[in-house]
C-alpha positions as CSV (number, residue, x, y, z in Angstrom):
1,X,2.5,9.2,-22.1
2,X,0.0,10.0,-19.5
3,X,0.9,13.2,-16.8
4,X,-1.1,12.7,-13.6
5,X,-1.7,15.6,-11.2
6,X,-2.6,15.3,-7.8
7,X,-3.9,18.4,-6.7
8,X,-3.4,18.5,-3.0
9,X,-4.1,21.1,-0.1
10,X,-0.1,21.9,0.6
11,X,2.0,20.5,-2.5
12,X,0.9,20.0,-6.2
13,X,2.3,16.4,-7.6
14,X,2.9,15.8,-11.2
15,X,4.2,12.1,-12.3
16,X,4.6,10.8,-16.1
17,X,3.8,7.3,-16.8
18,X,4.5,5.0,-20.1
19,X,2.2,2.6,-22.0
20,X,2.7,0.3,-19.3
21,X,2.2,2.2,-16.1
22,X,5.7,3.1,-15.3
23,X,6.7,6.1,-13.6
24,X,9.5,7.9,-15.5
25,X,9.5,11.6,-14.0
26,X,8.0,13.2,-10.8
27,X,7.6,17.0,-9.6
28,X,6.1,18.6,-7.3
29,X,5.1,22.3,-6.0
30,X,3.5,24.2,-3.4
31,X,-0.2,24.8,-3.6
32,X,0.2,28.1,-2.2
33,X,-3.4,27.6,-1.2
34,X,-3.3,31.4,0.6
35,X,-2.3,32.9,-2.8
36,X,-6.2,32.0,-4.3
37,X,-7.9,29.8,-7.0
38,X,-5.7,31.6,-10.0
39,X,-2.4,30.9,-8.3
40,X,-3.3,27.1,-8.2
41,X,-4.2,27.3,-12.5
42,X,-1.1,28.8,-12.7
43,X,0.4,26.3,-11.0
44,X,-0.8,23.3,-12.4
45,X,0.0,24.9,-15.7
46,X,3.1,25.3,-15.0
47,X,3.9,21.8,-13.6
48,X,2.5,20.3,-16.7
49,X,4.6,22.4,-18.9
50,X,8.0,21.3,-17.4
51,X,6.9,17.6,-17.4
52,X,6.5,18.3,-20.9
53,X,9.9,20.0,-21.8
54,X,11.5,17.3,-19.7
55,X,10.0,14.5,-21.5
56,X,9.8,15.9,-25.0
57,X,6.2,15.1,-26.2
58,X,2.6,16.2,-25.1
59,X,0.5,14.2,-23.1
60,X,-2.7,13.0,-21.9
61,X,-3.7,15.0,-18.4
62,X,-5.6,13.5,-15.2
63,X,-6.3,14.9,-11.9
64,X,-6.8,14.2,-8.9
65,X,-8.8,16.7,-6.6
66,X,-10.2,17.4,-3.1
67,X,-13.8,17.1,-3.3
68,X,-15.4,16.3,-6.5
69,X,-17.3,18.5,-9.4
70,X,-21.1,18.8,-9.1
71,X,-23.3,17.0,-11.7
72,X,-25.8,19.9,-11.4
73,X,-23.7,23.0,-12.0
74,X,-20.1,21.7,-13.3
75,X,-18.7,23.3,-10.2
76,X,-16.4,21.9,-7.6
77,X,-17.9,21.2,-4.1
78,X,-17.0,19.5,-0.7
79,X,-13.0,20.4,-1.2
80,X,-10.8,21.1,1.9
81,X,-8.8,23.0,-0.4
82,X,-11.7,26.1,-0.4
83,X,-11.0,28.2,-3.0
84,X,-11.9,25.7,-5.2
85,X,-15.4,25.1,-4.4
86,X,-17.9,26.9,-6.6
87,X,-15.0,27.2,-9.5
88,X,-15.5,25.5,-12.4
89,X,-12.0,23.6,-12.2
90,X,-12.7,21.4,-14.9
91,X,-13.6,23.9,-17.6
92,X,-10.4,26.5,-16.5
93,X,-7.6,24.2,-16.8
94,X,-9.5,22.7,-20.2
95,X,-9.0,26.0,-21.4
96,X,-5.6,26.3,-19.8
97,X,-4.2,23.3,-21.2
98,X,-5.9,23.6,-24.4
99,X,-6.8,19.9,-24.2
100,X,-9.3,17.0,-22.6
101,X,-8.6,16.5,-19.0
102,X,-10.1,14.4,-16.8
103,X,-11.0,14.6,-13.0
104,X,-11.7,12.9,-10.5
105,X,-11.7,12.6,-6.3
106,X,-8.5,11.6,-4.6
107,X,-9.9,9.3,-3.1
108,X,-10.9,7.8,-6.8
109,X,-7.4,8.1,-7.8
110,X,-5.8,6.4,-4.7
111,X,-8.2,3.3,-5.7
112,X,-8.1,3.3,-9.4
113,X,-4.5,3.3,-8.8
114,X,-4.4,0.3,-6.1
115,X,-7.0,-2.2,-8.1
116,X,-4.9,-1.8,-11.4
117,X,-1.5,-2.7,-10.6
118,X,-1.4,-2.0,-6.7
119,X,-2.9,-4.1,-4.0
120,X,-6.0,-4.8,-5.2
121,X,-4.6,-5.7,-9.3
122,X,-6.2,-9.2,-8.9
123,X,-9.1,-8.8,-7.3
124,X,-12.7,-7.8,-9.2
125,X,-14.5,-5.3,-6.8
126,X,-12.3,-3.2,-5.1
127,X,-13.1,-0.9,-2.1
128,X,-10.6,1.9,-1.4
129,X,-10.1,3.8,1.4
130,X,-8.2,6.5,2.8
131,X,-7.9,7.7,6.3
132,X,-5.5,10.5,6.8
133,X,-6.1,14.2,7.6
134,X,-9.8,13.1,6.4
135,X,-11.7,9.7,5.2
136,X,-12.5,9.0,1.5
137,X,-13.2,6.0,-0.6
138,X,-13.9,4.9,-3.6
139,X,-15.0,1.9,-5.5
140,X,-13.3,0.2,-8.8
141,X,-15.6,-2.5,-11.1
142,X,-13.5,-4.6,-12.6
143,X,-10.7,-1.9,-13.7
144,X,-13.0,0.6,-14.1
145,X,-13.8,3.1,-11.8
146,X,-17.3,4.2,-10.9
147,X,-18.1,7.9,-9.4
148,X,-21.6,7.5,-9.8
149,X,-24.4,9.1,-11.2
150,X,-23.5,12.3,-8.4
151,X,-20.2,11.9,-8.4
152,X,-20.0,10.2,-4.9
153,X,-19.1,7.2,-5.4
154,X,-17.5,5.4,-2.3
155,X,-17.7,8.5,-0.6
156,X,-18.4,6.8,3.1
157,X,-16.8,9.5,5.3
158,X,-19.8,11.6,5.8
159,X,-22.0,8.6,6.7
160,X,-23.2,9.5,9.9
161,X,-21.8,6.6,12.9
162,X,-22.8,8.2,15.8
163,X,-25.7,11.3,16.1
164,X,-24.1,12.7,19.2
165,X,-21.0,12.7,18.2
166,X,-18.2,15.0,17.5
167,X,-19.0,18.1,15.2
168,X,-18.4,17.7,11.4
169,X,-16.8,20.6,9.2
170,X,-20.0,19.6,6.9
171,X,-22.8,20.2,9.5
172,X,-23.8,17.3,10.8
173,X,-22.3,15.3,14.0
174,X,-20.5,11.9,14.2
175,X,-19.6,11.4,11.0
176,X,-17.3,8.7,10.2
177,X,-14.2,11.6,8.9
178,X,-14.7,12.9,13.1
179,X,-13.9,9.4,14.4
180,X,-11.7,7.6,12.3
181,X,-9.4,10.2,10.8
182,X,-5.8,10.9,12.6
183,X,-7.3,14.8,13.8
184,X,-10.1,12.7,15.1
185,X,-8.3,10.1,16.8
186,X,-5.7,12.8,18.4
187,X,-9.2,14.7,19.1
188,X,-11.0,11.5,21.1
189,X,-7.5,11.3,22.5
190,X,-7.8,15.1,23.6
191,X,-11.4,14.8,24.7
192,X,-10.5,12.0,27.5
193,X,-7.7,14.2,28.8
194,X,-4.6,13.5,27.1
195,X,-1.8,15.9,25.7
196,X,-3.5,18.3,22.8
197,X,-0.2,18.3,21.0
198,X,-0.3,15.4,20.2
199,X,-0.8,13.6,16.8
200,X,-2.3,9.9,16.0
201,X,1.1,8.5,15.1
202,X,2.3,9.4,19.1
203,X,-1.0,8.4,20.5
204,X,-0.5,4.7,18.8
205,X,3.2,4.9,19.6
206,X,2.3,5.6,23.4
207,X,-0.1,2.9,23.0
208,X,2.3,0.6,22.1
209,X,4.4,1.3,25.2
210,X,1.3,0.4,27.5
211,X,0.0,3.8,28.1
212,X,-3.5,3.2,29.2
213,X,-5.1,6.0,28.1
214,X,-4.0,6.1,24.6
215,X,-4.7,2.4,24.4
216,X,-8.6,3.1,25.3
217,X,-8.5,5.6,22.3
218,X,-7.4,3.1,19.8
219,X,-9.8,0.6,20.7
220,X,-12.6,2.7,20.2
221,X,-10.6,3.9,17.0
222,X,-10.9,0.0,15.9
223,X,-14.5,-0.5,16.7
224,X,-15.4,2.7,15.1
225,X,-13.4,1.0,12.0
226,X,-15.3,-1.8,12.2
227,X,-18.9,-0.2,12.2
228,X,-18.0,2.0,9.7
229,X,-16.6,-0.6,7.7
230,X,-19.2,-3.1,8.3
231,X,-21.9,-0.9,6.2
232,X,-19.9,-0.8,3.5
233,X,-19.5,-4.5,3.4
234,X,-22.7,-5.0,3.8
235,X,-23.8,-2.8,1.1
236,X,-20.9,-3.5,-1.7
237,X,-19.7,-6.8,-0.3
238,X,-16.5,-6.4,-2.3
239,X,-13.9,-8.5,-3.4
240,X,-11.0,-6.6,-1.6
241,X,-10.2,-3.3,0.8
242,X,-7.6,-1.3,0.2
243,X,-6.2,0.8,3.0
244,X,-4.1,4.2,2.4
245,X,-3.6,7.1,4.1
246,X,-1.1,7.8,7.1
247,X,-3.7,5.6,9.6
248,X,-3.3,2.7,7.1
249,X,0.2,2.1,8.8
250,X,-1.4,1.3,12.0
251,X,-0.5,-2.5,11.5
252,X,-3.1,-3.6,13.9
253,X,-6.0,-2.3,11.9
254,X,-4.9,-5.8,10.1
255,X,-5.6,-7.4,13.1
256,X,-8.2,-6.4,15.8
257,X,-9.3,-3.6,12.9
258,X,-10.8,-6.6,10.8
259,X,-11.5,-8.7,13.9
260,X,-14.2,-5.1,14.4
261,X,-15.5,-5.5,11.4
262,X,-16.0,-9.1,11.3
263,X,-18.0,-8.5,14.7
264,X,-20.4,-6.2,12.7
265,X,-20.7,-7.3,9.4
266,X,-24.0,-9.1,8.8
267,X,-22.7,-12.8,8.0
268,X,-21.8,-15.8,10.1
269,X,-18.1,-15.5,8.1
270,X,-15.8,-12.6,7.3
271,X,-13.6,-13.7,4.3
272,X,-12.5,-10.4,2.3
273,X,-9.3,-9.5,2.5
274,X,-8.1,-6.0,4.1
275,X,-4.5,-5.1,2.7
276,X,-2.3,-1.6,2.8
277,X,-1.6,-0.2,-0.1
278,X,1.3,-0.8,-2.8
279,X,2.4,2.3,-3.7
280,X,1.3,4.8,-0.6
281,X,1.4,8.5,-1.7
282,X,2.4,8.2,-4.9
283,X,-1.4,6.2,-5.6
284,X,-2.8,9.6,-6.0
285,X,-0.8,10.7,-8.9
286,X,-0.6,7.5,-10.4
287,X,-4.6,7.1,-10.5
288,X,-4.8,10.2,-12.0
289,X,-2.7,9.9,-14.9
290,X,-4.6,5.8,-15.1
291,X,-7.9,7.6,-15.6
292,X,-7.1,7.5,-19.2
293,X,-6.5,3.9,-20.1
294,X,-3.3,3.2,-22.3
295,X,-5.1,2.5,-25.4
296,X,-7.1,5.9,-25.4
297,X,-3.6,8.1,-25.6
């Protein structure tokens, strides 16, 4: 048995899964983020204690994580969630737990999750990517999932796309996250004179019903998809991408999204496929709990 935790900004998810990948219980609770780093140990402790009572044995523990743990100090760094970053996550809920753990990026999670059994299950070299309230990726090698010598593994989000371009929580300008996330499409949406309340799913919907404006936004949304996109093709060149994240749902991202990045990647062809996801938010909790394989528990 295998508990996966995805340790979000607003709700803590906890999933068992069997030998063979199946999900037999789900919880979830808030992360109480205002309430500090202890109250999220608590938490997680908590959670993995009633999975336990509810499923009678003790398991194998994964997580899943904003940001990602420093190689240099053991730390956590670059998480929205704040109050983790500079905590040694890792080492507390080791101690906690009294047990191994093992974490990784959400991001990480959603794509281990996605090339095992999900989307990408029969493809070799698979590309993840999330764009939601931020952008992450990650990159899976043949079921195995590589983080990298840093721990940034298919972290393309904070790429820089355009110098001047909109300011980045992480200091610089333009990065991808500012231009291809739903706050910064409802931002370039905002910028250009439309309604400030509203989000990326109503801009797309008002596009849909011919609103000019909102149209304009969304097809510089797809050709900042399709630069940003592009350098990771032509980097990787992987076998498949893997969309997630509430902006995966934009079904023309399947269309003029790929018809973007075929325009900039640096071949005469454009042959790898770009699918949504299988299993949508529950990828994160399931990729945790799959970063032990079967036969290690």
């Amino acid at each position: 048995m295998r508990i996966g935790i995805d340790l979000g900004g607003t709700k803590i998810e906890g999933a068992v899964l069997d030998y063979d990948g199946h999900e037999l219980l789900r919880k979830r609770e808030d992360t109480q983020q205002s309430e500090g780093y202890q109250a999220i140990l608590h938490t997680v402790e908590q959670l993995v204690g009633d999975l336990e009572v509810e499923i009678g044995r003790k398991c194998s523990i994964g997580i899943g994580t904003p940001g990602t743990i420093s190689a240099v100090t053991g730390t956590m760094k670059n998480s929205n969630t704040v109050c983790l970053n500079g905590r040694p996550l890792l080492e507390d809920l080791r101690t906690l737990l009294h047990r191994p753990l093992r974490i990784a990026n959400d991001a990480n999670c959603f794509t281990l999750s996605e090339a095992l059994d999900g989307a990408g299950k029969d493809y070799g070299v698979v590309f993840g990517v999330i764009m939601g309230t931020g952008v992450g990726g990650g990159v899976v090698f043949n079921g195995q999932l590589h983080q990298g010598q840093q721990h940034l593994g298919g972290e393309w989000g904070h790429n820089i796309l355009e110098y001047d371009g909109p300011d980045c929580y992480c200091g610089h300008k333009g990065c991808v996250e500012t231009l291809i996330s739903g706050p910064g499409l409802a931002a370039d949406f905002q910028r250009h004179g439309g309604d400030s309340a509203l989000v990326a799913s109503d801009i797309v919907a008002l596009a849909a019903q011919g609103d000019a404006l909102a149209e304009a936004v969304l097809q510089r949304f797809f050709d900042h998809f399709g630069r940003a996109m592009a350098m990771v093709v032509n980097i990787l060149d992987p076998d498949v991408i893997v969309l997630g994240g509430g902006l995966s749902n934009v079904e023309r991202l399947y269309s003029e999204g790929r018809a973007r990045v075929a325009h900039y990647v640096f071949n005469d062809e454009f042959i790898t496929p770009i699918l949504k996801n299988v299993y949508g938010d529950s990828s994160g909790v399931r990729g945790a709990a799959q970063l032990w394989r079967s036969d290690e528990i």
